[in-house]
C-alpha positions in Angstrom: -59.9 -46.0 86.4 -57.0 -44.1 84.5 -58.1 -41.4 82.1 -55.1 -39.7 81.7 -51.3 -40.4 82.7 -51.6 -37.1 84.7 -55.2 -38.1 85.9 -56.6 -40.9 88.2 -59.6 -41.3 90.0 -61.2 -44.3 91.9 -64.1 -45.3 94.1 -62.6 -46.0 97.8 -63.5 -50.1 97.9 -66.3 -51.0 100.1 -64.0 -53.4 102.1 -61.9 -50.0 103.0 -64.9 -47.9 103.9 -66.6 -50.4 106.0 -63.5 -51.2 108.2 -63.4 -47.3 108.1 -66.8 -46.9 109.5 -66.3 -50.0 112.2 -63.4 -47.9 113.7 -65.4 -44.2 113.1 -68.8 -45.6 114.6 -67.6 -46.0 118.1 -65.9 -42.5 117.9 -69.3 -40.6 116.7 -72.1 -42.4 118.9 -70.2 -43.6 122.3 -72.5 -45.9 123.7 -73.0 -43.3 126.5 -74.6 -40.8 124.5 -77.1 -43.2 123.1 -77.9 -44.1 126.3 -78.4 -40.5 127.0 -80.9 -39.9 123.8 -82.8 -43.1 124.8 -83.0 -41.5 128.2 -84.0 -38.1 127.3 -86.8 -39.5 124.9 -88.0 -41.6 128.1 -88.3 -38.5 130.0 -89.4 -36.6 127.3 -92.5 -38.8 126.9 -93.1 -39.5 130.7 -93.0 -35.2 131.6 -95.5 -35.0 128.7 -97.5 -38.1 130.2 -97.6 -36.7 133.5 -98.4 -32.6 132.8 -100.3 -32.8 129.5 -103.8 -34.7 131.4 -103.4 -31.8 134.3 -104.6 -29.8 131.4 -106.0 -31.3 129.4 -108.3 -33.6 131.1 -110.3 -35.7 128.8 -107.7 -36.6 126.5 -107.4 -40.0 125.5 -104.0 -40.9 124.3 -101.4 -44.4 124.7 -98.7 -42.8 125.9 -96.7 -46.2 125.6 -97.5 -47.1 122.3 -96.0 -42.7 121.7 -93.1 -44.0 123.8 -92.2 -47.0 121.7 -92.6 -44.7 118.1 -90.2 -41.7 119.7 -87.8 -44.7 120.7 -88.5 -45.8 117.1 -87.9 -42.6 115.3 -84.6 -42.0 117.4 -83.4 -45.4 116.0 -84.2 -44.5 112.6 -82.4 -41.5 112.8 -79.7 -43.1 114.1 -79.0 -45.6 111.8 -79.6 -43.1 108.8 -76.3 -41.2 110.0 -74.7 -44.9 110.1 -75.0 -44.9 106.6 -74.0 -41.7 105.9 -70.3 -42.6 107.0 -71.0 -46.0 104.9 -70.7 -43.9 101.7 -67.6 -44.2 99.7 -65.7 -41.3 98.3 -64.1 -40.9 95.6 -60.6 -39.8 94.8 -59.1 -38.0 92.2 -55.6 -37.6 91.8 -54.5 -34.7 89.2 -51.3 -32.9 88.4 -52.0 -29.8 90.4 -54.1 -31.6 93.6 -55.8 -34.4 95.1 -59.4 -34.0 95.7 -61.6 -36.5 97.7 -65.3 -36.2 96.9 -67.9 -37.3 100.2 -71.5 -36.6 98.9 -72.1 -32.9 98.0 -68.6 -32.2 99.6 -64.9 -32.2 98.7 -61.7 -31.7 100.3 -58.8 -30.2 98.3 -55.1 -31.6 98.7 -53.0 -29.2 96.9 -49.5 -30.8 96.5 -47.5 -27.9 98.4 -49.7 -28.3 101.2 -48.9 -31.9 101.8 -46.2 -32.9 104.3 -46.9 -37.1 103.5 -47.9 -38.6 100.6 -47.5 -42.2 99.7 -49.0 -45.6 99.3 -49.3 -48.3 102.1 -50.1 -51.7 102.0 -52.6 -53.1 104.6 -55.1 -56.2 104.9 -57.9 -55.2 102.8 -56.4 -53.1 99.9 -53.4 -50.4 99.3 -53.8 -47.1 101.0 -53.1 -43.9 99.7 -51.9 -41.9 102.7 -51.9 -38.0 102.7 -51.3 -35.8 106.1 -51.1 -31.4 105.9 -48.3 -29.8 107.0 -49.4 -28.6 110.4 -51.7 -31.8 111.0 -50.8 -34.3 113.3 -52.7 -37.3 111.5 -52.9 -38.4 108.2 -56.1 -38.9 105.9 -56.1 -42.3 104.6 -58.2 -43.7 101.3 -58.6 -46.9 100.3 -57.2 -47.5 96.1 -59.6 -49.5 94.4 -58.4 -52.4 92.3 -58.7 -51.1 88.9 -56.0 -48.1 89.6 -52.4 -49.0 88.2 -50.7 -48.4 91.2 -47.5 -48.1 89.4 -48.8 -45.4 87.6 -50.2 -43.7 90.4 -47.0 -44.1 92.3 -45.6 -42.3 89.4 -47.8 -39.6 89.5 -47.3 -38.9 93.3 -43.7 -39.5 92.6 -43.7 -35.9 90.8 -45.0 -34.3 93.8 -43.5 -35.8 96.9 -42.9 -33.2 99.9 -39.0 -32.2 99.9 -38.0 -32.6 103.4 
């Protein structure tokens, strides 16, 4: 969405951000540390099960059914931070800076901080592709259909890194 010839901003697609989060998934939960949550919940629950009727000895409690809501709960919680990372930011491209907004947080690109900045072509849509001087990899955000990329391409044209 164009509001200015100076000033662009854009959703990232969902098509982007999804194939995003399949490749970021992995990274965050490695299917060895939810097999080490799932484990420490088990022995969380069976360490309670076995000390709590030493001292307490009339209580009454289904320490299976407990077991299956902890295992539950840790799920839940799971899957909540799986759609955190589903959440597409937005981009906004101005003459002094590129900002990316992710929930209550942004990240400023200031042009003379920027050692790449250009526009790829992939599979699901164009890229815009922006990397710190300094950083060895390169931030990349999906453009959303409705951006002009000609006139975004002019706008970044302005402010390409001199190498």
């Amino acid at each position: 969405m164009m509001n200015t010839k100076t000033e662009l901003s854009w959703w990232v697609p969902l098509s982007f951000q999804l194939a995003e989060a399949k490749r970021e998934l992995p990274r965050i939960f490695p299917q060895v540390a939810i097999l080490r949550m799932v484990l420490a919940v088990i022995a969380a629950v069976g360490i309670a099960s076995y000390y709590l009727p030493m001292r307490i000895p009339n209580l009454e409690f289904d320490w299976i059914r407990a077991l299956f809501e902890c295992l539950a709960c840790l799920f839940a919680l799971l899957a909540l931070c799986c759609f955190i990372v589903l959440i597409p930011p937005f981009v906004y491209v101005s003459a002094e800076k590129i900002v990316v907004y992710q929930g209550q947080s942004s990240t400023d690109f200031p042009y003379t901080e920027l050692d790449d900045l250009r526009i790829e072509d992939q599979d699901t849509c164009p890229v815009l592709v922006l990397r710190r001087r300094g950083q060895p990899s390169a931030r990349k955000f999906g453009i959303s259909a409705k951006v002009d990329l000609n006139d975004l391409q002019a706008s970044l044209d302005l402010h390409k890194p001199r190498r």
